[in-house]
Backbone bond lengths (Angstrom), bond angles and torsions (degrees), N, CA, C in turn:
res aa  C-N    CA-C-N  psi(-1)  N-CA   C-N-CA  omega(-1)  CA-C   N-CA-C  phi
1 X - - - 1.450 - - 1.522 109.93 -
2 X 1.447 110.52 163.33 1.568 108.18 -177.66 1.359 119.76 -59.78
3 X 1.381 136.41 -17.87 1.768 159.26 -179.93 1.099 103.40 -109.78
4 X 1.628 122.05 35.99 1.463 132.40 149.32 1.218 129.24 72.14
5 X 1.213 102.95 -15.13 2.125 118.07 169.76 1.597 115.40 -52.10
6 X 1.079 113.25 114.91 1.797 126.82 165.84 1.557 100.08 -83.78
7 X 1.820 122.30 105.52 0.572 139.33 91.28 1.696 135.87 62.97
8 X 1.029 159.54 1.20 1.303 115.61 -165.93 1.639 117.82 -102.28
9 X 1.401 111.46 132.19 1.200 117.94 -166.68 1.519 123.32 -93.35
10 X 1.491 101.51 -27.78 1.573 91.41 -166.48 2.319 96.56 -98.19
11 X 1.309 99.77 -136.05 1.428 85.41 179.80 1.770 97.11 -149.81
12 X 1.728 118.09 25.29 1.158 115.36 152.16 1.190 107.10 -156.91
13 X 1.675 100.44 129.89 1.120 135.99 49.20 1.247 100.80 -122.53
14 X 1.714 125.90 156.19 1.726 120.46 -159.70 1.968 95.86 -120.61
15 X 1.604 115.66 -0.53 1.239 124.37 -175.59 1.563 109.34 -100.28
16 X 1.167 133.95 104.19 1.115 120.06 176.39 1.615 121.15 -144.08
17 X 1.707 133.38 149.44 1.142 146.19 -148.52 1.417 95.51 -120.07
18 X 2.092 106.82 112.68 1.169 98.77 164.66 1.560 112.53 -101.86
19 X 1.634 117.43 149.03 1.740 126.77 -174.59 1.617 93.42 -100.25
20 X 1.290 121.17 140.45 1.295 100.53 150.33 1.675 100.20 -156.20
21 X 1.501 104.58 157.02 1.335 112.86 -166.44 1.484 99.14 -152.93
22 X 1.648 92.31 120.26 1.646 108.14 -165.08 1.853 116.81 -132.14
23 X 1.138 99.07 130.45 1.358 99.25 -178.46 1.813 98.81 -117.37
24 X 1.341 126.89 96.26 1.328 140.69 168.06 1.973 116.09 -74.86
25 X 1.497 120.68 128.54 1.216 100.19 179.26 1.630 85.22 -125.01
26 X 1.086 104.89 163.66 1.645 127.18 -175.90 1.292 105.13 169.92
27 X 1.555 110.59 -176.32 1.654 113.50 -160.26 1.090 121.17 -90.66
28 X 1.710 116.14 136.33 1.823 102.46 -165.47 0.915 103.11 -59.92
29 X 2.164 90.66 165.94 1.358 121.78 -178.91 1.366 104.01 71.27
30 X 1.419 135.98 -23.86 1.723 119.37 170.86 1.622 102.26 -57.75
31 X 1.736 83.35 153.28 1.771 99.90 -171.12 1.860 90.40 -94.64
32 X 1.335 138.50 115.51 1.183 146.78 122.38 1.665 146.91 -15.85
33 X 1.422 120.90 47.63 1.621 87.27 -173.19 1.673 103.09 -102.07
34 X 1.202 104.79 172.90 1.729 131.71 177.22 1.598 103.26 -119.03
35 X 1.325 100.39 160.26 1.625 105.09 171.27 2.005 92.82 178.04
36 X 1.549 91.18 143.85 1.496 104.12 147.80 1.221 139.12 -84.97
37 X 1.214 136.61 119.87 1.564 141.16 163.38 2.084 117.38 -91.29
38 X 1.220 105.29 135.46 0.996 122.31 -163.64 1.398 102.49 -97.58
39 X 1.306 132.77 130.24 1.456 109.77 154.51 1.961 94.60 -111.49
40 X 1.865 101.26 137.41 1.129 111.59 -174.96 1.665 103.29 -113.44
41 X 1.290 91.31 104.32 1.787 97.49 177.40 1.404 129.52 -58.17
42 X 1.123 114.38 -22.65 1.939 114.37 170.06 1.780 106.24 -63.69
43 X 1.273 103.80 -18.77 1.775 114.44 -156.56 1.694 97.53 -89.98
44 X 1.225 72.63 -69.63 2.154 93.82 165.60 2.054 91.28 98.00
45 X 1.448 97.23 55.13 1.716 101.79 -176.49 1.499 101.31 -178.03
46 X 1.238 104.34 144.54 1.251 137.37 161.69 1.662 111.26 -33.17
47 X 1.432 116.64 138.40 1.651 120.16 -177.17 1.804 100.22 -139.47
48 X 0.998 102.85 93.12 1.903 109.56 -173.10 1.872 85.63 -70.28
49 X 1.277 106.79 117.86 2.182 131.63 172.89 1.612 102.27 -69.71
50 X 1.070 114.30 35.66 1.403 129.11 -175.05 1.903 110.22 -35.56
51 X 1.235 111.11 -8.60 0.956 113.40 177.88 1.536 115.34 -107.38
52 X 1.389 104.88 -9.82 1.612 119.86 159.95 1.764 114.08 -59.23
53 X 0.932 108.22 -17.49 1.838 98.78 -148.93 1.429 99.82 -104.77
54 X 1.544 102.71 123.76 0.948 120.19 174.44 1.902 132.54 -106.57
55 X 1.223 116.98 129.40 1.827 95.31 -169.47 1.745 100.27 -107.11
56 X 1.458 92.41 153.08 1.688 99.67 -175.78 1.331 98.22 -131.40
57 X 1.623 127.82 -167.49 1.401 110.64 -162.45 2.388 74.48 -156.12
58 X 1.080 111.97 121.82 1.509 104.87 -167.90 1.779 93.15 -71.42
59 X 1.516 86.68 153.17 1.313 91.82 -179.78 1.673 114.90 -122.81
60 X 0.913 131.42 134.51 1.005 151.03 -174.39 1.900 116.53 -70.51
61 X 1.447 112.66 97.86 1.652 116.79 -174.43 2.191 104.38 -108.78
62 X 1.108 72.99 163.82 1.849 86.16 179.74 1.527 107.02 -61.97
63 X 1.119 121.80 119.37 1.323 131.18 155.79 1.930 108.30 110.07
64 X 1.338 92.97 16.53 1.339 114.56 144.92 1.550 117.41 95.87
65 X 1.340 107.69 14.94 1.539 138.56 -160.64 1.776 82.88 -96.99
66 X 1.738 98.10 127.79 1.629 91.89 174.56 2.076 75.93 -158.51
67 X 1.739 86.15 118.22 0.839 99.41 -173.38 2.125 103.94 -134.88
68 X 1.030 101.37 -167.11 2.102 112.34 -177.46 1.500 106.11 -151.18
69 X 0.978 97.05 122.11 1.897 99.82 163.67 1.248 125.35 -106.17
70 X 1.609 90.05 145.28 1.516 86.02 -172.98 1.525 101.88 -124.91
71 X 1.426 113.97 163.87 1.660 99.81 174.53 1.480 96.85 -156.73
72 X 1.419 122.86 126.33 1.545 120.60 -172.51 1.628 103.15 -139.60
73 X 1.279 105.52 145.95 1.638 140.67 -175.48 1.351 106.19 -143.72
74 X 1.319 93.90 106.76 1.734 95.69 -171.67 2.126 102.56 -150.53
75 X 0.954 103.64 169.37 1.759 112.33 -171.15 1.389 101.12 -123.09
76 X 1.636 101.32 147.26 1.837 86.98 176.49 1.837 74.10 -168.64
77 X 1.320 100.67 160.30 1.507 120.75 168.58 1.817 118.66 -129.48
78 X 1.186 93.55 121.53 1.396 119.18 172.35 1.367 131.13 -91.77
79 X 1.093 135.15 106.92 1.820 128.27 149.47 1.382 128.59 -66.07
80 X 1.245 120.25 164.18 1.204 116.15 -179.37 1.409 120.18 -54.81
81 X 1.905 131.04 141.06 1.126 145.50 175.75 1.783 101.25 64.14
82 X 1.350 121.44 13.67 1.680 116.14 149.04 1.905 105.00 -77.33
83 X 1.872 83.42 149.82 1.892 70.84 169.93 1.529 85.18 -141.38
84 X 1.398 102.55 172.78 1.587 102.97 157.47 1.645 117.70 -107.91
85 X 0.974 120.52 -162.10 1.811 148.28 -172.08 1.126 126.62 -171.06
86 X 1.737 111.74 112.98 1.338 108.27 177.41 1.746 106.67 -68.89
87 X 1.286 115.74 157.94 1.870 115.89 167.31 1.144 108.36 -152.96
88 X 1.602 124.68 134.45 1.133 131.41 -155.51 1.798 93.07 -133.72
89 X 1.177 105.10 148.23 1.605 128.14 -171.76 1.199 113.79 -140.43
90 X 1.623 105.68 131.62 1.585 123.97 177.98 1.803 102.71 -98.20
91 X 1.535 114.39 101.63 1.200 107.51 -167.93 1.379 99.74 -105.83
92 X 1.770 114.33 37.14 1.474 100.62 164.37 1.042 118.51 -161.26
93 X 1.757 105.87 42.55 1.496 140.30 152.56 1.561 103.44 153.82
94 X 0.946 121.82 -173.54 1.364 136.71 157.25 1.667 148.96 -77.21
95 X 1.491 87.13 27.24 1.480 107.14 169.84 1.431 131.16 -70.62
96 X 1.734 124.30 144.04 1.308 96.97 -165.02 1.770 111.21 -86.31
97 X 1.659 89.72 -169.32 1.734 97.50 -153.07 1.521 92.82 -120.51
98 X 1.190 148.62 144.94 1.159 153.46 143.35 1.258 136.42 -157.45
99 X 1.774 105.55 133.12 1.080 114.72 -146.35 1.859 105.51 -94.20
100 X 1.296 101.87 124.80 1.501 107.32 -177.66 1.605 122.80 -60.59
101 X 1.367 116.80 136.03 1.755 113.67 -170.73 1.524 92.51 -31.43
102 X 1.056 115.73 169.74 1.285 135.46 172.06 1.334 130.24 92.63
103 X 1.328 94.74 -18.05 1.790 107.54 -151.80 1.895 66.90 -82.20
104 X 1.437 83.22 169.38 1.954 105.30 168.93 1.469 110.88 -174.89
105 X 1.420 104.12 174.15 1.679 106.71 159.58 1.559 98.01 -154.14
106 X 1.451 96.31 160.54 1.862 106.91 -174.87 1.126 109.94 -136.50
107 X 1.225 128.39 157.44 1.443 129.80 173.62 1.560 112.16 -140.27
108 X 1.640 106.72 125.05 1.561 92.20 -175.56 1.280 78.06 -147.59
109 X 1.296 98.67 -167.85 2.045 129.26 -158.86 1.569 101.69 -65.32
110 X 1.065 105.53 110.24 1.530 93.48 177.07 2.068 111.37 -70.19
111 X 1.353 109.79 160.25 1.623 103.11 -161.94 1.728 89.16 -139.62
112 X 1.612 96.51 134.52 1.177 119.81 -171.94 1.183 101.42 -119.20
């Protein structure tokens, strides 16, 4: 959707592997984390993937680029009309966050 929510509509396949690969820039030395939130529709509420979230610390490169990487491989199961959301946090003020072309995340069928 246009407010970044993945979706899943039908009700197979309910196993699926999210990739994600992120290049965040903001001001050195800010602490970075990411995480997925689930919304689970049988529940009718929010599920923080607490095991998604990762913290980085930006790092500071020559020519004034101070950026954090992130890189996630993670499992999660969905039913129909749950989606997720990536959300990213500046946990060392309120500076902004932006993620350089390239960065992404995907979600497909997980395979057993």
């Amino acid at each position: 959707s246009a407010d970044g929510k993945l979706t899943h509509l039908g009700i197979n396949p309910r196993e699926f592997e999210v990739t994600s690969s992120l290049i965040l820039e903001s001001i050195q030395n800010n602490d970075l984390s990411i995480r997925f939130i689930k919304w689970d529709d049988s529940l009718g509420s929010i599920t923080n993937l607490d095991y998604t979230i990762q913290t980085r610390q930006v790092n500071s490169f020559v020519g004034g680029r101070d950026v954090a990487f992130f890189t996630v491989i993670n499992g999660l199961v969905m039913d129909q009309n749950d989606y997720i959301q990536l959300q990213v946090r500046n946990n060392s003020g309120n500076g902004d966050i932006t993620a350089e072309l390239g960065s992404f995340f995907r979600v497909q069928e997980r395979l057993t």
